[in-house]
N, C-alpha and C positions, 0 to 999 in steps of 0.2 A: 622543394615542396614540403617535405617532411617538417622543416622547421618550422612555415605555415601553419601545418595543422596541428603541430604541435603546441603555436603560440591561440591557436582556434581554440583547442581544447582547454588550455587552461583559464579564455574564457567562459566556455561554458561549464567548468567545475567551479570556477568561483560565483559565477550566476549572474552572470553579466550579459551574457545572451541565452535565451529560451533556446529547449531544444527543435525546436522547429525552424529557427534561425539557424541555430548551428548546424542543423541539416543542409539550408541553403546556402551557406557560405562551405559547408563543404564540398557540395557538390560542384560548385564555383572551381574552388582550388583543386580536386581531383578530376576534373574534366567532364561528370557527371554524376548523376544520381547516383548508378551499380557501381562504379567505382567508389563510391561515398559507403555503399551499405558494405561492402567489402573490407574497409579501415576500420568502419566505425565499432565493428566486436572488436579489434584493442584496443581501442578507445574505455571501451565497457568492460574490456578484460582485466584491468588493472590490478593489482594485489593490493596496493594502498593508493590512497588520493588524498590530498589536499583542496581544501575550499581556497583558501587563500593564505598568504605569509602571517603567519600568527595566530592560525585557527586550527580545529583538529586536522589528528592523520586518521585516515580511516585504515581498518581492516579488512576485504570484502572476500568472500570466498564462497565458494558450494559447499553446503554440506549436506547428509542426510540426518533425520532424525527418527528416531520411530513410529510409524503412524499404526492405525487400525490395522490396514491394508497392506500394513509391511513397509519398506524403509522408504521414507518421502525424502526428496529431493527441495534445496532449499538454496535462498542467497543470503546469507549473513553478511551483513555489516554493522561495526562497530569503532569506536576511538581506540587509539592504540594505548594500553597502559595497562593499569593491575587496578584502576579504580570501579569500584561495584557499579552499576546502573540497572534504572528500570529497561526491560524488555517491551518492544512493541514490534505486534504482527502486523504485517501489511500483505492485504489479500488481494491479490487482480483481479483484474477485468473477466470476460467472456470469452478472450484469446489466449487466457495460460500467460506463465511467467514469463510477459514479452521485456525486450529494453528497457522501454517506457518506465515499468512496475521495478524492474531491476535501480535505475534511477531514483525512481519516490524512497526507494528501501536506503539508497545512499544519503538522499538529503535527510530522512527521520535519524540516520545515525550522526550526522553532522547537526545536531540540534540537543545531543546527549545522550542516546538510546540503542540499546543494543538491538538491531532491528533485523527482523526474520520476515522474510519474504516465501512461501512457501507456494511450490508448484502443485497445486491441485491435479493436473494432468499427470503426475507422479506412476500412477498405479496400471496408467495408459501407454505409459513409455517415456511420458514427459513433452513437455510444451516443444513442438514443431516448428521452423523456420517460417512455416506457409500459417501465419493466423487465422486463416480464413477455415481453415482445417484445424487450428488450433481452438476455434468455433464451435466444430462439428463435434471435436472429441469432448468437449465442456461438456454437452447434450447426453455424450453417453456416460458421464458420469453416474454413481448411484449417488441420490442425495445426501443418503442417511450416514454413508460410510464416509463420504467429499466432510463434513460436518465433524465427524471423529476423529478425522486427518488433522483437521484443523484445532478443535481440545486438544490435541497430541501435543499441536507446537508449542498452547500455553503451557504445558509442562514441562516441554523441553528448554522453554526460556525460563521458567520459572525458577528451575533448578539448575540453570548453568555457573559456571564458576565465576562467570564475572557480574552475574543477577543478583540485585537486592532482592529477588522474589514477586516482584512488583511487575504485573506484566497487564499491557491495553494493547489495543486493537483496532485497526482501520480495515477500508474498503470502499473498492469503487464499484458501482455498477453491479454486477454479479458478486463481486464480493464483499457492496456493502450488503446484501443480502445475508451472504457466509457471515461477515461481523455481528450481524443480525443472533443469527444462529446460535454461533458462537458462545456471544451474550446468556442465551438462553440456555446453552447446552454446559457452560461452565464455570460452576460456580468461584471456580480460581480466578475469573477475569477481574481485573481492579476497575476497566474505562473501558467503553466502547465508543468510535465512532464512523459512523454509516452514510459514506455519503452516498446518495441516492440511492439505495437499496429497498429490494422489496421490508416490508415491514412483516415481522414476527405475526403469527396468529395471538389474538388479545386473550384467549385465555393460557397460554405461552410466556405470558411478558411478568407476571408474578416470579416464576424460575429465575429471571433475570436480578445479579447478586449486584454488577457493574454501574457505573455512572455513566450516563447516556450521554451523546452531543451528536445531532442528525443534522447532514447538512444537504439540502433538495435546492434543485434546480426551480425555477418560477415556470419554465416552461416544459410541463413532464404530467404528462393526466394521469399516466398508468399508473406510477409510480406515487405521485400526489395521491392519488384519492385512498391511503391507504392511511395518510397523516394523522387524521382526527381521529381514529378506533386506536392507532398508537398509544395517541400526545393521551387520551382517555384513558387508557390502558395503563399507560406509565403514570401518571398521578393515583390512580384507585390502590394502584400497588406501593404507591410512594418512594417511587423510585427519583434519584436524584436525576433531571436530563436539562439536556437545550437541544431546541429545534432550531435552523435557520432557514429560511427559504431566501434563492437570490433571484430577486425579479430579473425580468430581460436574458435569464439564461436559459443555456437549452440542457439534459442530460449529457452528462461525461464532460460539464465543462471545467471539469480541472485536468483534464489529460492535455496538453499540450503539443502534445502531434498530432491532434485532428482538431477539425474544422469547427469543432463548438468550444473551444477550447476559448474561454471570460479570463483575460490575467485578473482584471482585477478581482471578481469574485473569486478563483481559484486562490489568490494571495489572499484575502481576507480570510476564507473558506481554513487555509493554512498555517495562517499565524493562531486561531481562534483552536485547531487542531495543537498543534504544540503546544500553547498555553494549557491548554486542558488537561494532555499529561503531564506536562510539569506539575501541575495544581495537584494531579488524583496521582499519582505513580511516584511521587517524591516520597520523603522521612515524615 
C-alpha cells in the first residue's frame, strides 16, 4: 500500500491530479476516507518536495514571525538555494490555515516565490483540526489587530535573507478581504491580489501604494456589488489594477476541495495571478 500512495502522491505534487482526486484515489487505496485523512498530514508534512524531475526542490516549514499580537504562526515555502526572490503572502479562507491554503502556499513557491502563509487564528491558539470551529474562532477575531498581523508579514518577507524586498499578496474569500486591507494598510506592499474579497471602503483605496489584480466569481451578489465604487475608487486614485469577473462561477471557485470549485476559471484566475507577480515583484 505504502508504495501506492507514495506513487499517488507524487502525482498530485507534480499536478497531474487535483486534490480532490487525490482525496479519492486515496481513500480507494487506504480503505477509506478516515484512513485517508490520517496519511494524508504526511503527505502535507513534508520538509522538501519536488514538482517534478527537473523543477524546483521546495523548502516548507512553520515558522513564527512577529505580529502585533505577539508571535504569529506561519508556513513558509520556498526553492532550495541561496538565490534572492520576491516574497508573496498567501491569506486563507474563513477556516484558518487549513491544508488546502498550506497547498496554494506550495505551488506560489514552486512558481519562484518565497511564500508565507500566515495563520490569522494565531493569537487564538491557532487554526483547529474541526474547520467548522476554525469558522467560529475567524468571527472572534479583532479586525483591526487580524489586519496588523498581516502588515507584520510584509515585513517579515520583506526583510528576510533570501528577499529581494519585493513582497505581493493573495487571498481567498475572507482573505481576499485581509489582501484588501492589507493593500490599504501597507505601504511596503508592491501587488495585490483579491480574489473575491470584500472590497476596501472608497475613501480607503487612495492609501493603497500596490498594483491591483481582482478576481470575482460571475456568480456572487454580496460580494459583486461592491465592484463599481472599487474599479471607481481605483482609477480616481490612479492606481494601476485589473479586475476579472468569471461568468458561470460561483464564490470560492478556486479552492478545489469543494464543490464550487471551476478548474478552468481557477487555472486561468492562476496563471493571470503568477504572471502578475512576475511582471510587479521582479528587478
Amino acid at each position: 500500500m505504502n508504495k501506492k500512495v507514495n506513487e499517488l502522491y507524487d502525482e498530485y505534487r507534480d499536478g497531474r491530479v487535483s486534490r480532490r482526486e487525490f482525496m479519492k484515489k486515496l481513500a480507494v487505496i487506504t480503505g477509506g476516507t478516515a484512513a485517508a485523512v490520517i496519511i494524508l498530514p504526511g503527505c502535507n508534512g513534508v520538509s522538501a518536495s519536488r514538482r517534478k524531475s527537473g523543477a524546483l526542490n521546495l523548502i516548507n516549514e512553520f515558522i513564527t514571525y512577529p505580529g502585533a499580537t505577539g508571535e504569529m504562526r506561519a508556513y513558509l515555502s520556498m526553492p532550495e538555494g541561496r538565490e534572492k526572490l520576491p516574497g508573496v503572502i498567501v491569506i486563507h479562507e474563513n477556516r484558518g490555515l487549513v491544508p488546502h491554503i498550506q497547498d496554494v502556499n506550495r505551488r506560489m513557491a514552486m512558481e519562484g516565490f518565497i511564500s508565507l502563509a500566515p495563520d490569522a487564528l494565531s493569537p487564538l491558539g491557532g487554526t483547529p483540526e474541526d474547520q467548522d470551529k476554525g469558522r467560529e474562532m475567524i468571527g472572534q477575531l479583532n479586525p483591526e489587530e487580524t489586519v496588523k498581523n498581516f502588515v507584520a508579514a510584509v515585513k517579515y518577507l520583506e526583510t528576510h535573507p533570501r528577499s529581494t524586498g519585493k513582497v505581493g499578496c493573495t487571498g481567498f474569500c475572507w482573505g481576499g478581504a485581509m489582501t484588501n486591507q492589507v493593500a490599504v494598510n501597507s505601504p511596503d506592499l508592491d501587488a495585490a491580489v483579491p480574489y473575491y474579497g470584500l472590497t476596501p471602503a472608497a475613501e480607503d483605496v487612495p492609501k493603497i501604494k500596490a498594483k491591483i489584480m481582482a478576481h470575482y466569481a460571475g456568480d456572487d451578489e454580496r460580494i459583486n456589488a461592491g465592484i463599481s465604487a472599487f474599479e471607481e475608487a481605483l482609477k480616481q486614485a490612479g492606481i494601476e489594477y485589473q479586475i476579472f469577473i468569471y461568468e458561470g462561477t460561483r464564490h470560492a471557485f478556486n479552492n478545489d476541495t469543494g464543490e464550487r470549485y471551476n478548474k478552468e476559471a481557477a487555472d486561468l484566475a492562476w496563471s493571470r495571478t503568477v504572471q502578475f507577480f512576475k511582471d510587479n515583484l521582479g528587478d
